[in-house]
Legacy VTK file of the C-alpha trace (Angstrom):
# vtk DataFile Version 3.0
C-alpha trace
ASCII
DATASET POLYDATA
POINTS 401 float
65.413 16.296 54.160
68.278 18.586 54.913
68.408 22.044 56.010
68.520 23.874 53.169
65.380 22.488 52.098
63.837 23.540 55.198
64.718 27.088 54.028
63.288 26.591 50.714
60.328 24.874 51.325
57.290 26.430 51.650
58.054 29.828 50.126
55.465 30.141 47.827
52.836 32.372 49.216
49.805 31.273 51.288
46.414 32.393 50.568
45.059 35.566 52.154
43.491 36.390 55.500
39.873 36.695 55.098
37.368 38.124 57.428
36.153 35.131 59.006
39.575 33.841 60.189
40.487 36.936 62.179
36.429 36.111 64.052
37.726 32.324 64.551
41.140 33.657 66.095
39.012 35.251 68.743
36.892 32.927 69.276
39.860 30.271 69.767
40.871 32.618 72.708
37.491 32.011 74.294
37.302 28.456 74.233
40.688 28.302 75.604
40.182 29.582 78.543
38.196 26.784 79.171
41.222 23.886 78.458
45.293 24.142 78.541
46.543 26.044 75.191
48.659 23.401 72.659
52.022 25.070 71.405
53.767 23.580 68.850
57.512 24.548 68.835
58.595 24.356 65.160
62.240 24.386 65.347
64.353 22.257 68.146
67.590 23.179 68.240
69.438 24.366 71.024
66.775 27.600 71.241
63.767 25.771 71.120
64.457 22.622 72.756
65.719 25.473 75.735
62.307 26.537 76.119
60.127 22.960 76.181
61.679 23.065 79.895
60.167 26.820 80.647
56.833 25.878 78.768
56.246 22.423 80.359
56.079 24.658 83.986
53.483 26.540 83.333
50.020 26.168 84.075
47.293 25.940 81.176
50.087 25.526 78.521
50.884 22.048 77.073
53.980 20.963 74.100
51.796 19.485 71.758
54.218 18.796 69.188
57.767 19.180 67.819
58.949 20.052 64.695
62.601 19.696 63.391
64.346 18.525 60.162
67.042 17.253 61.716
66.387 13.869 63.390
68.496 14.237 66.462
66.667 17.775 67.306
63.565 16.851 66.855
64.305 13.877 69.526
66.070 16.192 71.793
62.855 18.303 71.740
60.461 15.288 71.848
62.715 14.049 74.727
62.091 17.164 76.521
58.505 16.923 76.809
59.089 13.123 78.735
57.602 11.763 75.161
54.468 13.056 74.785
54.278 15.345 72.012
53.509 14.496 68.548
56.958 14.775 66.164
56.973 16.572 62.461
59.399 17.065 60.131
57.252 19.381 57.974
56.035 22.411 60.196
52.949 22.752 57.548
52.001 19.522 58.940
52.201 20.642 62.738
50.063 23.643 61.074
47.910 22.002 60.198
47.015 19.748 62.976
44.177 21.490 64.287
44.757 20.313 67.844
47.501 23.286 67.852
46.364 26.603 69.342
49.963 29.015 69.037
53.344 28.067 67.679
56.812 29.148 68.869
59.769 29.628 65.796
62.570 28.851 67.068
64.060 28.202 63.237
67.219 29.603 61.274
66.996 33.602 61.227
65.875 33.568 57.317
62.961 31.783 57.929
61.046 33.072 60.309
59.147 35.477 57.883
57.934 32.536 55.785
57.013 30.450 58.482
55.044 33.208 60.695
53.564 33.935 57.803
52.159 30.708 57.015
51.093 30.177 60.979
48.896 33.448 60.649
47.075 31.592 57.576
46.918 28.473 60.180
44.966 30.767 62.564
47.685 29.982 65.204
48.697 32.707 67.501
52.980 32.883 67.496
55.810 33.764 69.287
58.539 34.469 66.954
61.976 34.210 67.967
64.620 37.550 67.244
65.692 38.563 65.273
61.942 38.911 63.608
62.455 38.482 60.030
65.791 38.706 57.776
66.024 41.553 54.686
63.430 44.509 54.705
61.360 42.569 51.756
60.997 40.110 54.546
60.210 41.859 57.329
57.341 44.027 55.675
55.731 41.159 54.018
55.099 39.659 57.608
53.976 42.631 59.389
51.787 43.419 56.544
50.592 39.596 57.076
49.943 40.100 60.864
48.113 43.536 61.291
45.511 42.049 58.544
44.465 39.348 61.334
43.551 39.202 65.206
46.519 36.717 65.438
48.556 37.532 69.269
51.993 37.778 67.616
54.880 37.672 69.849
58.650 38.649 69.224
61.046 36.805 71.017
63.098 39.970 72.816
62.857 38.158 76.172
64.305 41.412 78.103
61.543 43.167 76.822
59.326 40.953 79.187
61.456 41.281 82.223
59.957 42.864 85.000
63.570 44.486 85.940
63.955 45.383 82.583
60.647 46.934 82.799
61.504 48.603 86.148
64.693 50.089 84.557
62.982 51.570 81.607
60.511 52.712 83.483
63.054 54.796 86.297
64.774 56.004 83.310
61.914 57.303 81.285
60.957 59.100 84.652
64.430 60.749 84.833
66.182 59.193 87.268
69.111 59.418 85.450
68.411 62.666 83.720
68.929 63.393 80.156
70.190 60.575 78.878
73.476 61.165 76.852
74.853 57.626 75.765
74.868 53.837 76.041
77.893 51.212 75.595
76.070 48.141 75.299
78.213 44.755 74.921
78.234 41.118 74.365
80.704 38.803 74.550
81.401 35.231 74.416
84.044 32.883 74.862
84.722 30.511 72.114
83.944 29.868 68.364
80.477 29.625 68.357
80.766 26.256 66.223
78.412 23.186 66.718
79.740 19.577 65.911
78.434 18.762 62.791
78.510 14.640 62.444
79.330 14.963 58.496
79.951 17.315 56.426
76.392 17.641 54.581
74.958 19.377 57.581
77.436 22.078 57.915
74.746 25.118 57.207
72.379 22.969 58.425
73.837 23.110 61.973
76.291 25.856 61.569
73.674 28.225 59.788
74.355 31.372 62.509
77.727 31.579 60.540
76.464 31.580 56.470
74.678 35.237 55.222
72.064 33.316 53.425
70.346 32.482 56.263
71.989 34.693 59.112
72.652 37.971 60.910
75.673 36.912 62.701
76.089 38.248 66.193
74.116 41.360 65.275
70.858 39.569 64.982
71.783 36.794 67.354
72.751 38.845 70.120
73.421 42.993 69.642
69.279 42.456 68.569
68.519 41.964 72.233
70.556 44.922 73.553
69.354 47.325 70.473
65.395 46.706 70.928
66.255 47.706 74.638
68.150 50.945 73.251
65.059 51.801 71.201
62.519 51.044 73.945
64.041 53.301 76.647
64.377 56.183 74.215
61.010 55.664 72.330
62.638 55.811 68.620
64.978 54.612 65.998
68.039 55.550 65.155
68.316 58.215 62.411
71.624 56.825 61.107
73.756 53.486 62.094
77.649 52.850 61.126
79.889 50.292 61.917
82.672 47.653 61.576
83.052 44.020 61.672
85.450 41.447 60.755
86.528 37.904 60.271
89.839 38.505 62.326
90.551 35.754 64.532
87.886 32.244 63.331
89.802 31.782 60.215
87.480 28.525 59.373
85.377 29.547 56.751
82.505 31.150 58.256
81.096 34.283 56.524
79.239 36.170 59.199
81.440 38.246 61.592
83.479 37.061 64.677
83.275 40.465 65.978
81.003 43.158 65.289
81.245 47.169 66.416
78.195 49.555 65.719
77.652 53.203 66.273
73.923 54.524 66.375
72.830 57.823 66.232
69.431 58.824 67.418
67.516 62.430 66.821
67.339 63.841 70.286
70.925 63.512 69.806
72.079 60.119 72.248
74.435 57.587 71.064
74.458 53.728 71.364
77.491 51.727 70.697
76.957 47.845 70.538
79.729 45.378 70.367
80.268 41.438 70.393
83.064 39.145 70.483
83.527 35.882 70.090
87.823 35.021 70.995
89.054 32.595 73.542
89.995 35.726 76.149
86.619 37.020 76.120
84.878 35.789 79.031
85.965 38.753 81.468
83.047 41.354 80.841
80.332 39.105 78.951
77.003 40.886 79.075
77.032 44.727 79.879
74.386 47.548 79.185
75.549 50.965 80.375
72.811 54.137 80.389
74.966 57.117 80.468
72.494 60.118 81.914
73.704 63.548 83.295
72.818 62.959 86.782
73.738 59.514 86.836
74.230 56.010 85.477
72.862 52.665 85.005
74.809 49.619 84.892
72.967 46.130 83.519
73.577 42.794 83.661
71.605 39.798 82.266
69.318 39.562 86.273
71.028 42.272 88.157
71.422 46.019 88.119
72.910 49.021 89.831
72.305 52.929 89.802
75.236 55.401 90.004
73.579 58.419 90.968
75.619 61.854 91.525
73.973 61.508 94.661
75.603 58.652 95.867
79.018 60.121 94.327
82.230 61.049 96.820
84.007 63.623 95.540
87.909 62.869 95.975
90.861 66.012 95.404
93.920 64.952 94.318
96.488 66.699 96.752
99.520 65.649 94.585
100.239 67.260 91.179
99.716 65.408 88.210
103.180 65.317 85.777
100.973 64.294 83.051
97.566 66.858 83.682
99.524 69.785 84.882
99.688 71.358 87.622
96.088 72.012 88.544
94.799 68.967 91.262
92.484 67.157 89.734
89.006 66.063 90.931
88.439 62.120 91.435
85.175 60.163 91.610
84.445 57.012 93.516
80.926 55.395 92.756
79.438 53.327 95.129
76.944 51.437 93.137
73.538 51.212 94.115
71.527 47.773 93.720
68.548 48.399 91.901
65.743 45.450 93.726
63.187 44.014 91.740
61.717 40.927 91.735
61.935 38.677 88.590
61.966 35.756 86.710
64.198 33.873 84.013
63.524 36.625 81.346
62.563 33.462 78.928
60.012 32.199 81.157
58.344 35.340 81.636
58.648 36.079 77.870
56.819 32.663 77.246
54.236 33.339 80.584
53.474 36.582 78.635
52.860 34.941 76.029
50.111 32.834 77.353
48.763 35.629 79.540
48.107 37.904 75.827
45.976 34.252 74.376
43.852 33.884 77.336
43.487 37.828 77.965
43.442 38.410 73.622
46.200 41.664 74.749
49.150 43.211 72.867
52.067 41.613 74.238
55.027 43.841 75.819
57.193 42.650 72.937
54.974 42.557 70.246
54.934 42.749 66.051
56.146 46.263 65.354
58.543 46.750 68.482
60.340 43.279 66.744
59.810 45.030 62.990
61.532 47.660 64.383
64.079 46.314 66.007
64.482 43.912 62.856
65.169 46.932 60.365
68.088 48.071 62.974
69.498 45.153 62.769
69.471 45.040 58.683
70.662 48.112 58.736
74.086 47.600 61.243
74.475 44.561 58.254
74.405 46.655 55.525
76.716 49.727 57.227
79.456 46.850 58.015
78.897 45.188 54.280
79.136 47.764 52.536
81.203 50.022 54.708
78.889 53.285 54.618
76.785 55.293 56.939
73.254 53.727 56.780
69.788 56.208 57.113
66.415 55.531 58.699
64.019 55.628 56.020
60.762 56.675 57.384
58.521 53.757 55.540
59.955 51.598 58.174
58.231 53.478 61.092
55.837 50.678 61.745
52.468 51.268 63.760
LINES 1 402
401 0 1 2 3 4 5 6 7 8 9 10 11 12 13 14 15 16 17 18 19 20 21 22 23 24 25 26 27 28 29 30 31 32 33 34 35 36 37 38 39 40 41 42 43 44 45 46 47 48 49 50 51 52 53 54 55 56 57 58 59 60 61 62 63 64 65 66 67 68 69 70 71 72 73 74 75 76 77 78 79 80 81 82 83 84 85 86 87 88 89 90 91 92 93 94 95 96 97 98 99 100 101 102 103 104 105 106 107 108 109 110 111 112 113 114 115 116 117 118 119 120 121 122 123 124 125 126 127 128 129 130 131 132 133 134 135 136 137 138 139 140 141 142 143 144 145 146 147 148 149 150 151 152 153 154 155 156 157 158 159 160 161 162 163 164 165 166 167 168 169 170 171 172 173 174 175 176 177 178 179 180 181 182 183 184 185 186 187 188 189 190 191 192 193 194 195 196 197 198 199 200 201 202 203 204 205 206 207 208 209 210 211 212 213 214 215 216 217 218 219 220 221 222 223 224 225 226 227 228 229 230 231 232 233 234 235 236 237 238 239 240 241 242 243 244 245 246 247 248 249 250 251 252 253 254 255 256 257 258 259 260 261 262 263 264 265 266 267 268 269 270 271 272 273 274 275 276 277 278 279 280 281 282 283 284 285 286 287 288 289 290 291 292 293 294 295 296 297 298 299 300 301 302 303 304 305 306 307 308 309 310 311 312 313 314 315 316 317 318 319 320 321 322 323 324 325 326 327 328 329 330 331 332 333 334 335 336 337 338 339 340 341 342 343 344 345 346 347 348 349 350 351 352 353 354 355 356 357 358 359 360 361 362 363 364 365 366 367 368 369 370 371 372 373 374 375 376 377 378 379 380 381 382 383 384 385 386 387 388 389 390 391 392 393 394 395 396 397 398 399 400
């Protein structure tokens, strides 16, 4: 089986939710309090075989199984777990294994929808990986899936877990930094982003991140991350989202962008710009988030961050004249960056310890369905504003509670 017919399989729709499967779901929480809860990771790439080694440290959780169509994944992910979880090559199978309690999709971006959807129907609770679903027909279909049942449904922003992320957002939202004005959020990478692919059959099937049909490209690969945080901090959506993108310098016949440069534009008037790169001379500067308030500043990095604070500002005159500002002194600033000292863990393994802690406690996780929904129309939107080169609007059917 290759996989494209991973994509394709299983898209016919699953039966409804009825009553009495939302009343199992919670009574599967009860009983497993009472034993360690069995995930099933149903995709084993690079992503999902990344996070056997988080899940197989904590307490009360246990890799049941793998899933993967691709042979070698599936025994990298087996591998993982020292050989003891079950293998499938069909995630309906691992579905419907009832030994499974909650999944984790850790699949090509266009198939999440399908294959959350299908888990619901399973009565397994899941953490879905970002981006949350691909196309708008996609992404309502699943949430109006999920709010029908008592399934815990998890999106995969990690930073939304972490507790300095948490910290941050929660300094800013107290106004720390004052009104906030702006953020200049980036990610960038070194190198072509290109897998080995042992022949040339299983191009998409490794390569997918670079083919539309079944990815967002760096925009729902990694801008996703820095966007939910955007719209967490400020409480909204944008109202409107531009931007460019191009196939500039990876002339090697991928289709989704080697560089991508977005503008949104949110109603209590901040901005967000979001960029990624993916050239050889990017490495200097990699992961940046920038909060741009009018009494200060936040700088943050991927574990660390720093407040700029006017308070913590020297004021510096200029006592030579300027040939090129005139022949008023001007005023120079020298921040002194503040640490900002919070305890934390690997954002992933508190995503996934999250994750457990909603099953056992049956609680709305941090990250949950409609911050991912929302998150997931931004990113469809940033797609279509490069694609077809126009200014894309909010429309308010996508305001998801």
């Amino acid at each position: 089986m290759n996989r494209r017919n991973f994509l394709i399989k299983g898209t016919a729709a699953s039966a409804a939710l009825v009553t009495g499967t939302s009343m199992l779901a919670n009574v599967g929480c009860t009983l497993i309090k009472d034993r360690k809860i069995n995930i099933g990771v149903i995709g084993t790439g690079s992503r999902g075989s990344g996070l056997i080694p988080f899940l197989n440290e904590i307490e009360g959780v246990n890799v049941y199984a793998c899933c993967d169509v691709l042979p070698s994944h599936l025994k990298k992910g087996i591998a993982r777990t020292e050989g003891k979880a079950k293998g499938f090559t069909d995630y309906k199978d691992l579905l419907n294994d009832t030994a499974v309690d909650a999944v984790i999709i850790s699949t090509p971006f266009s198939t999440h929808s399908q294959i959350a959807m299908d888990a619901v129907d399973a009565k397994k609770h899941v953490y879905c990986e970002k981006t949350l679903a691909k196309s708008y027909q996609g992404i309502y279909d699943l949430v109006g899936k999920v709010k029908k049942s008592k399934t815990i449904f998890q999106t995969g922003h990690q930073y939304h877990s972490s507790r300095l992320y948490t910290h941050i957002v929660k300094l800013i939202q107290e106004g720390k930094i004052g009104k906030i004005n702006s953020f200049d959020c980036q990610w960038y990478r070194k190198g072509d982003w290109r897998r080995t692919v042992p022949k040339p059959s299983l191009e998409k099937a490794i390569n997918w991140r670079m083919y539309r049909e079944y990815s967002g490209g760096l925009v729902a690969e990694l801008c996703s991350h820095q966007i939910d945080f955007v719209n967490w901090v400020l409480d909204s959506q944008p109202k409107q989202v531009m931007g460019f993108g191009g196939i500039d310098y990876w002339k090697d016949g991928r289709e989704t962008f080697d560089n991508v440069h977005l503008m949104f534009n949110y109603a209590n008037g901040a901005k967000a710009k979001f960029s990624s790169i993916t050239t050889p001379n990017t490495n200097s500067g990699g992961y940046q988030i920038k909060v741009l308030g009018d009494k200060g500043s936040i700088v943050i990095g991927t574990d660390k961050a720093w407040l700029l604070s006017d308070k913590k500002t020297k004021k510096v005159e200029k006592e030579d004249v300027d040939g090129v500002s005139g022949a008023t002194p001007q005023a120079g600033y020298s921040y002194k960056g503040e640490p900002i000292e919070v305890g934390h863990k690997n954002p992933s393994k508190q995503a996934l310890l999250d994750f457990r802690d909603s099953i056992l406690n049956n609680t709305q996780p941090k990250s949950d369905l409609y911050t991912g929904a929302k998150t997931a129309v931004c990113v469809q939107m940033a797609l279509d504003a490069m694609y077809d080169n126009k200014i894309v609007n909010w429309d308010n059917k996508n305001t998801f509670s």
